[in-house]
C-alpha positions in Angstrom: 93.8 46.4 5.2 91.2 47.5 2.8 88.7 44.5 3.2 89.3 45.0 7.0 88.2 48.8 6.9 84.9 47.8 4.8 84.3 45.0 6.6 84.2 47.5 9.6 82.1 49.8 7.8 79.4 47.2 6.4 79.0 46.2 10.1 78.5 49.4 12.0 76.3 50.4 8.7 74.2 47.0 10.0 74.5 47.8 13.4 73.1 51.3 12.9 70.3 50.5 10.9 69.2 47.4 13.0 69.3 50.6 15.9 66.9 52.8 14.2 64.9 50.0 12.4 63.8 48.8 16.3 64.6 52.0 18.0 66.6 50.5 21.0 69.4 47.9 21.2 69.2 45.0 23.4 65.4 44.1 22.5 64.8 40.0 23.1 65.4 38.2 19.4 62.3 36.1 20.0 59.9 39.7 20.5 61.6 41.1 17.6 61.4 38.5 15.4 57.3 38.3 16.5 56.6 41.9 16.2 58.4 41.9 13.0 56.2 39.1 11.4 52.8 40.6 12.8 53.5 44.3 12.2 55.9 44.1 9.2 55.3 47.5 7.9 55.4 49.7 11.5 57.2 52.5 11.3 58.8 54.7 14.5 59.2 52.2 16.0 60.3 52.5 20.4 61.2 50.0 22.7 60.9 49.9 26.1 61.0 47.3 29.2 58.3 47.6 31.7 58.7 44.9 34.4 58.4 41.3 32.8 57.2 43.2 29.6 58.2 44.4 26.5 56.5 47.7 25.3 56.6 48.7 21.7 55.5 51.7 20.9 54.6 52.6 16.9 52.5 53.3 13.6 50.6 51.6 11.4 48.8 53.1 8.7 49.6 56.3 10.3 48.3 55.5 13.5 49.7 55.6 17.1 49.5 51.7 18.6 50.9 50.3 21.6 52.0 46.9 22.3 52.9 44.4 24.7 54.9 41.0 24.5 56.0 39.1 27.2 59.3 37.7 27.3 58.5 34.1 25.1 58.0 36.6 22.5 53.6 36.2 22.6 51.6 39.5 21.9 50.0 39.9 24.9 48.1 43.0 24.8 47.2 46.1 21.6 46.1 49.2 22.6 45.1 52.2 19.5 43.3 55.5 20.1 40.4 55.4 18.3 37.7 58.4 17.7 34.2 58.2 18.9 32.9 57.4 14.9 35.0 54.4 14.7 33.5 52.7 17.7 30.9 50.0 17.2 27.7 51.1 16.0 26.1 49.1 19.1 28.5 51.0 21.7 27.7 54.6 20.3 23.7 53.9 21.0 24.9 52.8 24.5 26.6 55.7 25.3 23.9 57.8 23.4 21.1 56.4 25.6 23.2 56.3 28.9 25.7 59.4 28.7 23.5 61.5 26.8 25.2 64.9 26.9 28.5 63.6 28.2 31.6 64.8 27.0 33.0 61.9 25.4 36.5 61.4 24.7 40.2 59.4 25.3 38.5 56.5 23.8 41.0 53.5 23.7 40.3 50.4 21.9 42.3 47.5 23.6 42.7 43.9 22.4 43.8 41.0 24.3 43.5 37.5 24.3 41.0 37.8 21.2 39.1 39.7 23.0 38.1 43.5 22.4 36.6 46.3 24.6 36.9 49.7 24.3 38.1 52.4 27.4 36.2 55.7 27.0 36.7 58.9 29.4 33.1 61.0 29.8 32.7 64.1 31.4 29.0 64.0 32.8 27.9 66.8 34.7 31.1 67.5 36.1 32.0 64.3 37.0 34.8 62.3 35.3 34.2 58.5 34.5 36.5 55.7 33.0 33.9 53.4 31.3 34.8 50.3 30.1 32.4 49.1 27.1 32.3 46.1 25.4 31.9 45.5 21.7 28.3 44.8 21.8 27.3 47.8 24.1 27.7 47.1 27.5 29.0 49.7 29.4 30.7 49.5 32.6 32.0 52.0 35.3 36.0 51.3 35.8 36.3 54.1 38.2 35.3 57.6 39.1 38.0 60.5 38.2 37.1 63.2 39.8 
């Protein structure tokens, strides 16, 4: 009877720390094993499904990042806010010489696919802008705001 009742508690004790280690029950053995092995020391760590999607949302380094996996466990998309200092050197000149003035801010850096680019909110004169920049400088209108 005793090795029955701590057998019971040794498995809710593993069932409730596997809960609050991933933050939500039910999350695909193949994502968490791949988000475990690339982000091994997240913390806060939330799950959430978004259509075919996984969506994990945690810190790093005390940092806010956002993640995506698709449902053969593959990173698919990162997404970190980032401040206007930690942007490429080549992107700040860009927006220097083309938004001079502009209020510059929500800057997201997104990875995907190896690839980088960087979304960026300006204010200009009123006008709201989502630019899309890439890391060497190229700057693109996504859409207007308002």
């Amino acid at each position: 009877m005793k090795k029955t009742f701590v057998t019971l508690v040794v498995l809710l004790t593993i069932s409730i720390t596997s809960v609050l280690a991933t933050g939500k029950t039910g999350v695909d053995p193949k994502i968490l094993s791949a988000f475990q092995k690339e982000f091994s020391f997240a913390k806060n760590v939330k799950w959430e499904e978004e259509g075919n999607l996984t969506r994990v949302n945690f810190s790093l380094n005390d940092q806010g990042i956002v993640a995506w996996y698709n449902s053969d466990g593959e990173l698919i998309t990162t997404a970190r806010n980032i401040l206007y200092h930690q942007l490429p050197i080549s992107v700040m000149r860009s927006l220097d010489k083309e938004y001079a003035g502009a209020g510059i801010f929500g800057i997201v850096e997104i990875s995907r696919n190896e690839a980088t680019w960087y979304q960026i909110q300006a204010d200009k004169k009123g006008k709201k802008l989502l630019l899309k920049a890439s890391p060497s400088g190229n700057i693109t209108v996504l859409k207007k705001i308002k």
